[in-house]
ZATIDREN-643965 format. One line per 5 residues: for each residue x, y, z of N, C-alpha, C, CB. Coordinates in steps of 0.2 Angstrom, whole numbers, always signed. Glycine has a CB too. Layout:
REM ZATIDREN-643965
X/Y/Z/X/Y/Z/X/Y/Z/X/Y/Z  ...
END
This chain:
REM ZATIDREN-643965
+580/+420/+488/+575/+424/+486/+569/+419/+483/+577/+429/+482  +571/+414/+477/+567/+411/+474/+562/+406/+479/+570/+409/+469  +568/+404/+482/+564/+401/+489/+557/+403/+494/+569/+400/+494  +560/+409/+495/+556/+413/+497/+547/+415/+493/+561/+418/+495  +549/+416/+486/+543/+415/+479/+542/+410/+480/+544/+415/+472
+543/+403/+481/+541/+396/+479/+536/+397/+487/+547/+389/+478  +539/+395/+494/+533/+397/+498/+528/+400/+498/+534/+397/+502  +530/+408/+497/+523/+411/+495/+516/+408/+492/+525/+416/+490  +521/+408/+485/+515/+406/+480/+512/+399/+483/+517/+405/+471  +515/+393/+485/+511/+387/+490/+509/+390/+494/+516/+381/+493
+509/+394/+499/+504/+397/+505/+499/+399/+501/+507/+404/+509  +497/+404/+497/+491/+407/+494/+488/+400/+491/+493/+412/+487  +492/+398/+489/+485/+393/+485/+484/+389/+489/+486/+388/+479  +487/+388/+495/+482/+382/+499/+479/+388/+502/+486/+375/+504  +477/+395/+504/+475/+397/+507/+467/+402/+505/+481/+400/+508
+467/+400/+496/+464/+404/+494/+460/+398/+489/+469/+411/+491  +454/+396/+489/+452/+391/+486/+450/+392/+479/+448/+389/+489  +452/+400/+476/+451/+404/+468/+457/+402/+466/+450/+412/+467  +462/+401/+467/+470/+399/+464/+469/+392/+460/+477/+399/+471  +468/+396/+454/+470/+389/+450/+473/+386/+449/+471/+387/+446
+482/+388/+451/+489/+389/+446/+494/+392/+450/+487/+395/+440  +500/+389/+450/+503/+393/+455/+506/+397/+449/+509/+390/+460  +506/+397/+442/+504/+403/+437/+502/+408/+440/+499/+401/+433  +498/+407/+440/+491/+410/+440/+492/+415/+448/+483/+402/+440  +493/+411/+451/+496/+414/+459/+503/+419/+457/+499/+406/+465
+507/+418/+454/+514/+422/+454/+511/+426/+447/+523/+417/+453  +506/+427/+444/+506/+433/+439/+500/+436/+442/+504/+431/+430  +495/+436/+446/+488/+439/+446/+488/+440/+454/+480/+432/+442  +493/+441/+457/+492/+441/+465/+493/+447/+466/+497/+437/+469  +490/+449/+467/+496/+459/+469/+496/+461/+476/+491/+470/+464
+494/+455/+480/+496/+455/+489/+500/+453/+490/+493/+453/+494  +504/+445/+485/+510/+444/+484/+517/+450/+482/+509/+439/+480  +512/+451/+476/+519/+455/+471/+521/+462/+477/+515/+460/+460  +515/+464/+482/+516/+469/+487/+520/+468/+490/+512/+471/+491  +522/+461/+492/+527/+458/+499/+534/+456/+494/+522/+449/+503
+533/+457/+489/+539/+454/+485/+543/+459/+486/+539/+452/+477  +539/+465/+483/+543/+474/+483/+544/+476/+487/+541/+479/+482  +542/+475/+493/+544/+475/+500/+549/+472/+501/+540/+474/+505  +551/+466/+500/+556/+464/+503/+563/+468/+498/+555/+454/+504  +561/+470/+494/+568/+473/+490/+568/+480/+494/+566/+474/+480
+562/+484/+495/+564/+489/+497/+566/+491/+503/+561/+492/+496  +566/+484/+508/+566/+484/+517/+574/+479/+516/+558/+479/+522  +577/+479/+510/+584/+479/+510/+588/+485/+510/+587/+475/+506  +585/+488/+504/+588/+494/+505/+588/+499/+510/+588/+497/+500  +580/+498/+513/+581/+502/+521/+586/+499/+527/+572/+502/+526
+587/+494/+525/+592/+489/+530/+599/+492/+529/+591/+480/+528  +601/+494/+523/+609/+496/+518/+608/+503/+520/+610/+495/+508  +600/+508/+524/+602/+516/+523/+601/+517/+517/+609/+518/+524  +599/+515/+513/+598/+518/+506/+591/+519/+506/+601/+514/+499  +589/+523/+513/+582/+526/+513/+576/+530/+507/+584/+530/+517
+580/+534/+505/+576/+537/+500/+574/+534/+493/+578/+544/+500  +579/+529/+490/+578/+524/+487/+573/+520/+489/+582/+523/+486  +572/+518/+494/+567/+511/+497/+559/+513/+497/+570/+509/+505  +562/+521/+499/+553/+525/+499/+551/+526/+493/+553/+533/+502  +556/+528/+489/+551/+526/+478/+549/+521/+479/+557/+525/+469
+554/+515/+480/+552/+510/+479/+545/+507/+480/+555/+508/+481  +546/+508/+487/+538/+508/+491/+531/+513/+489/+539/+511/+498  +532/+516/+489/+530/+523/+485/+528/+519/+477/+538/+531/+484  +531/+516/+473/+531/+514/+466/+525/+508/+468/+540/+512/+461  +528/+503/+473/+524/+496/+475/+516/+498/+476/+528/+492/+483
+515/+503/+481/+510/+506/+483/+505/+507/+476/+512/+513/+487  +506/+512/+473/+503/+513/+464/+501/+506/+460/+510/+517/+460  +508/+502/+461/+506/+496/+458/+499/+491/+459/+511/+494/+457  +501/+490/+466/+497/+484/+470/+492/+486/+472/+501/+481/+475  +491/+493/+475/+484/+496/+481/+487/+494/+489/+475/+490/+480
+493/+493/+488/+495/+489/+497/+501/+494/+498/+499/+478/+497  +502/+496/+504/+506/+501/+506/+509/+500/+512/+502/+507/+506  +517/+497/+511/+519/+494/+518/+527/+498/+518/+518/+483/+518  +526/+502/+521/+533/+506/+522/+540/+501/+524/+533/+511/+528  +544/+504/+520/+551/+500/+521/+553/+496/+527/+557/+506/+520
+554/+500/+531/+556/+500/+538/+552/+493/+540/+553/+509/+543  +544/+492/+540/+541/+488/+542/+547/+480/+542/+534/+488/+538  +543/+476/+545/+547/+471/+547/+542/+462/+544/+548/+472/+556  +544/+460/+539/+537/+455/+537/+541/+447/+538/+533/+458/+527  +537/+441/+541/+540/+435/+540/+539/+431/+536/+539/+432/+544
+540/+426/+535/+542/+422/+528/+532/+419/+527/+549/+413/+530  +531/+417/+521/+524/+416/+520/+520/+420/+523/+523/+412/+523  +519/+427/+522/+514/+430/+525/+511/+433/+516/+517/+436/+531  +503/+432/+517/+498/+433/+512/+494/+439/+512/+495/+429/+511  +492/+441/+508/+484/+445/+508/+481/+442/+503/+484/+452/+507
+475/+443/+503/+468/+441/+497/+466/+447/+497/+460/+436/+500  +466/+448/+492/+465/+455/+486/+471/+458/+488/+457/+462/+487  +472/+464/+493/+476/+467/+497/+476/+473/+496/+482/+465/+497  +472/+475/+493/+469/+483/+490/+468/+486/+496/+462/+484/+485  +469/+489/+500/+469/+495/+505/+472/+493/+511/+461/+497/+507
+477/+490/+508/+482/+485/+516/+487/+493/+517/+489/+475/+513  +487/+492/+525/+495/+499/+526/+499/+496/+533/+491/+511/+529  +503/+494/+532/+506/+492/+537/+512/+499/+538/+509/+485/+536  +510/+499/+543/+517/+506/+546/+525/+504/+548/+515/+509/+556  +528/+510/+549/+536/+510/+549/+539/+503/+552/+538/+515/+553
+536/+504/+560/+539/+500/+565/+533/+493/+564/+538/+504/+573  +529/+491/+562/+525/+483/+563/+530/+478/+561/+519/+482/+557  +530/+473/+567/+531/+467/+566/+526/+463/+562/+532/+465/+572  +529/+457/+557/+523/+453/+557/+527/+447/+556/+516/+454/+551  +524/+441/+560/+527/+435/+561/+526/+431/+554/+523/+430/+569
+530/+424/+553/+527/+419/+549/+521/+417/+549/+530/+414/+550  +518/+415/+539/+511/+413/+540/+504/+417/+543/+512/+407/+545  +506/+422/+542/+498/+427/+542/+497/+428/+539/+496/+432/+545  +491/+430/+536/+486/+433/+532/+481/+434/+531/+485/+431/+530  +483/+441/+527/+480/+448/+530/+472/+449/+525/+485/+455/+528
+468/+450/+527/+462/+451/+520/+462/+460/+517/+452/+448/+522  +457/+461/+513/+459/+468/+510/+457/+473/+516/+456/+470/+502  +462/+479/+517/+460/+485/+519/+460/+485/+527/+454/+486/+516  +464/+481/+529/+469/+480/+534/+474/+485/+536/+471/+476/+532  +473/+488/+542/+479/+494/+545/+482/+493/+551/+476/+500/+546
+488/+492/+551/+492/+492/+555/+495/+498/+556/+495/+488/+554  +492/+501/+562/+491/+509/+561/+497/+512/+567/+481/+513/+563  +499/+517/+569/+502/+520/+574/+497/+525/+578/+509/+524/+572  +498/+526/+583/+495/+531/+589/+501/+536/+589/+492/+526/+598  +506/+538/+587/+512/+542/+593/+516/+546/+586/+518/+535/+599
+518/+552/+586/+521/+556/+583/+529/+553/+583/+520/+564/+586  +531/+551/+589/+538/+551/+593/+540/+547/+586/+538/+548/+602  +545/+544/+587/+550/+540/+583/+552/+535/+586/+557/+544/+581  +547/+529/+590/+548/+523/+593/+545/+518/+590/+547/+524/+599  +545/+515/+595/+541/+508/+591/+532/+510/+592/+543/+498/+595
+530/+509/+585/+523/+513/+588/+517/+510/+583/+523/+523/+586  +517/+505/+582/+516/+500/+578/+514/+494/+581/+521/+500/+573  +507/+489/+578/+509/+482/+581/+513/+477/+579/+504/+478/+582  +511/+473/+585/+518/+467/+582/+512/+460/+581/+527/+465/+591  +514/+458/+576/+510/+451/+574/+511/+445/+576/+510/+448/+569
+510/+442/+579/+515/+433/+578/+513/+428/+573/+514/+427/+585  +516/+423/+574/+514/+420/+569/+509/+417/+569/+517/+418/+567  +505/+414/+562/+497/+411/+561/+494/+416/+564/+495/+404/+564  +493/+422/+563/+488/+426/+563/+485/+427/+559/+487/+430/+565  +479/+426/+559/+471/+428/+551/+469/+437/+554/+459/+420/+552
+469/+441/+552/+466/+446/+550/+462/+448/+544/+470/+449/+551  +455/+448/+547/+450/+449/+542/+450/+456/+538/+443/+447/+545  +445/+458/+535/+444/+464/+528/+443/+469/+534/+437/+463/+521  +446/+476/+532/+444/+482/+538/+447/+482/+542/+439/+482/+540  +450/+476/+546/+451/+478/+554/+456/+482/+553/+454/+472/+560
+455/+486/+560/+462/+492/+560/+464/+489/+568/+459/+502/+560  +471/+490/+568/+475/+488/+573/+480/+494/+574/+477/+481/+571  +480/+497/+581/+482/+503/+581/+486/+504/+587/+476/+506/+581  +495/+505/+586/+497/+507/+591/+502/+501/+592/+492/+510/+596  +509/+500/+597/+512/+496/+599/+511/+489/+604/+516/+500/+600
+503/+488/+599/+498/+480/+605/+504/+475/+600/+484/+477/+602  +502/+468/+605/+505/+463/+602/+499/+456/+601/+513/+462/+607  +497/+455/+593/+493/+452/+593/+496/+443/+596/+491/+453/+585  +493/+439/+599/+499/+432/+601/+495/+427/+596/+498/+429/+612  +501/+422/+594/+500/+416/+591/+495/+415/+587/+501/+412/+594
+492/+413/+582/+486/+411/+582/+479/+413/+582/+485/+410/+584  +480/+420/+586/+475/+424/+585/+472/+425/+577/+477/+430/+588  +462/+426/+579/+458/+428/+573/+455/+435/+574/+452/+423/+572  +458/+438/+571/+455/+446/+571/+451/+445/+567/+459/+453/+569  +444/+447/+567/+436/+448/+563/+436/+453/+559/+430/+449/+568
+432/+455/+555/+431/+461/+550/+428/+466/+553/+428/+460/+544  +430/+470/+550/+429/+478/+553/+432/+477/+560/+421/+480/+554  +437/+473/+562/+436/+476/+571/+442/+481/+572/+437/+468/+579  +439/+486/+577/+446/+489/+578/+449/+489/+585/+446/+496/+577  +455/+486/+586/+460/+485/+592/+466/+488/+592/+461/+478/+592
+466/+491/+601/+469/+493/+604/+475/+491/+609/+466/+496/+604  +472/+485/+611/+475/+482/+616/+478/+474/+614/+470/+483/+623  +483/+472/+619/+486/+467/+617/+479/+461/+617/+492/+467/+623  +482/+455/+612/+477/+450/+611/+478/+443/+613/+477/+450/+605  +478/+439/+618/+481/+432/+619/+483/+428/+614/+477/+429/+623
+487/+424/+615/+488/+420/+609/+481/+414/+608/+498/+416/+610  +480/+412/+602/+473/+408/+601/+467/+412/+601/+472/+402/+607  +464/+417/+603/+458/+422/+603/+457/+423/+598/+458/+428/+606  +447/+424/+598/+445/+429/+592/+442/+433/+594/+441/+426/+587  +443/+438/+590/+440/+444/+590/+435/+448/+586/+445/+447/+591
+429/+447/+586/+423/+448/+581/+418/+454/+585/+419/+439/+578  +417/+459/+578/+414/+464/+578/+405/+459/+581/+415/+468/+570  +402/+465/+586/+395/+463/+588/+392/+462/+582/+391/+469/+592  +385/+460/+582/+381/+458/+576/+378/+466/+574/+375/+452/+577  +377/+469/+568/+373/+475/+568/+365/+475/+571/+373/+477/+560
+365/+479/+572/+358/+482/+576/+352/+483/+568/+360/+493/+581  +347/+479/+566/+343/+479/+560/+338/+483/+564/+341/+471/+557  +335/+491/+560/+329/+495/+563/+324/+490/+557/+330/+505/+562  +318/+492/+561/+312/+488/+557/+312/+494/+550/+304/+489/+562  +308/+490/+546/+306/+497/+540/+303/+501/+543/+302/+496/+533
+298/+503/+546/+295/+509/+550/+299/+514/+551/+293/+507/+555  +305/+512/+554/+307/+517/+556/+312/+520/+550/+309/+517/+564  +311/+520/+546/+316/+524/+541/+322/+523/+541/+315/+530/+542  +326/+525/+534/+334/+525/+537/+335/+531/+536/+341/+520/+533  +330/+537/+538/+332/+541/+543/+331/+545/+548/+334/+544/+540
+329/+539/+552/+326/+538/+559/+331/+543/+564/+324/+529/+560  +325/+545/+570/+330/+548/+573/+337/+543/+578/+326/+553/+577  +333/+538/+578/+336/+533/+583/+343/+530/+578/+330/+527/+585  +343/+532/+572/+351/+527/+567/+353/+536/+565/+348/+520/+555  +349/+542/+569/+356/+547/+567/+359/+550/+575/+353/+554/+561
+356/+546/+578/+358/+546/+585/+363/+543/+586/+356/+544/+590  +361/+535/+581/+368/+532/+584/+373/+531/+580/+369/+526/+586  +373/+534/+574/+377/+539/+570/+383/+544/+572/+374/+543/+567  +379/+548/+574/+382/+553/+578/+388/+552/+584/+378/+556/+581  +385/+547/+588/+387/+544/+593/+394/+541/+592/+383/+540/+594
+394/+538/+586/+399/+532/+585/+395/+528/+588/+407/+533/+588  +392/+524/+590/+389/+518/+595/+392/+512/+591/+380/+517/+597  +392/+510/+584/+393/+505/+581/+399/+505/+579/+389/+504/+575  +405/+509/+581/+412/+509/+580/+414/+505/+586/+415/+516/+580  +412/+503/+590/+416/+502/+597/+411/+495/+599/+416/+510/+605
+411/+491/+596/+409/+484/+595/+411/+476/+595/+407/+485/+591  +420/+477/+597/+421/+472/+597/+422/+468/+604/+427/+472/+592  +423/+460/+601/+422/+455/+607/+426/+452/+606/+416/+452/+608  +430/+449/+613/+435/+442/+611/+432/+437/+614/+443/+441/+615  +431/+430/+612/+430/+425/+614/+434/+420/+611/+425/+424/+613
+435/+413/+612/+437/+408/+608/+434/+403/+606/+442/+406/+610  +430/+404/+602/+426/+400/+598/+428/+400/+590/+418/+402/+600  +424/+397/+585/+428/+399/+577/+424/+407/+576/+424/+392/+569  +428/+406/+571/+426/+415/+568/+421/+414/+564/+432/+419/+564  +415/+417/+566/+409/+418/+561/+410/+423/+555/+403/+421/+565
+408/+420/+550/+408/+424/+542/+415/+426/+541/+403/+431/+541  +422/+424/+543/+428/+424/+540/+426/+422/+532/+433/+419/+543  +431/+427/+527/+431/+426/+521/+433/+421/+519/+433/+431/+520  +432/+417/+515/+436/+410/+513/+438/+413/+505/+430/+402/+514  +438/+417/+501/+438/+415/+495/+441/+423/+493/+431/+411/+492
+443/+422/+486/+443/+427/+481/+437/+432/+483/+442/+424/+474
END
């Protein structure tokens, strides 16, 4: 277990260029301390001592802002930066070495009791916001952008980054009929792109 702590906190700091301290990293991290309590409470979901593991979780959630049910499945070195509004679901895989930024959902599409959740691999960056939805499998290496929301499987090495926003001139107001059209619409929800080039405006920092 301690082993476990020691890579963590070396992943964050080389990951996060605010970390002064691996101090500082193991007292002020609460997307670490989320993953710590998870791994205590996804033993006891492993032993059947379900409804214990769901306080637990349930208690980690309150503490941290990060909400990753028992059941979930997490690999060695996996981080978040802040990690306030993070939810990983029942069934989610997440490989070795990814890292999540805040408010991140690893969401289900399906009522049923199957695997309904994605699956990560490893070295995958997921930026602030993306939602990831339903039993896709993100591959190796992949960059999910911020804000983007993905439904379908991802090649390993791809990025995936939300269109640029649409800027109205001042003229037309912000509350023009043309931004409560596309309001309404949803039009700026269904905006993402894969390419493999670097990822523009990834978060680097605290």
């Amino acid at each position: 277990m301690f082993k476990g702590v020691r890579e963590d906190v070396a992943a964050m700091r080389m990951r996060d260029p605010a970390a002064r301290s691996a101090l500082e990293v193991l007292l002020c991290y609460p997307g670490l301390h989320a993953v710590w309590l998870h791994r205590a409470s996804h033993w006891l979901w492993r032993h059947r001592v379900t409804l214990l593991a769901r306080v637990l979780s349930h208690w980690a959630r309150r503490a941290t802002g990060v909400e990753i049910h028992p059941g979930a499945r997490l690999g060695r070195r996996v981080t978040m930066d802040h990690g306030m509004g993070v939810v990983i679901g029942e069934t989610a895989e997440i490989g070795d070495d990814v890292h999540l930024y805040s408010g991140v959902i690893l969401g289900g599409v399906s009522r049923k009791p199957v695997k309904r959740h994605p699956t990560i691999e490893d070295g995958v960056m997921i930026g602030a916001g993306a939602i990831l939805l339903g039993p896709i499998r993100v591959g190796k290496d992949a960059r999910i952008g911020a804000g983007v929301v993905v439904r379908t499987d991802i090649p390993v090495g791809a990025v995936v980054v939300a269109s640029s926003p649409v800027v109205q001139p001042p003229s037309a107001g912000s509350s023009g009929p043309g931004l409560e059209r596309n309001a309404a619409s949803g039009t700026a929800a269904d905006t993402s792109t894969t390419s493999s080039g670097p990822l523009p405006g990834a978060p680097t920092s605290r």
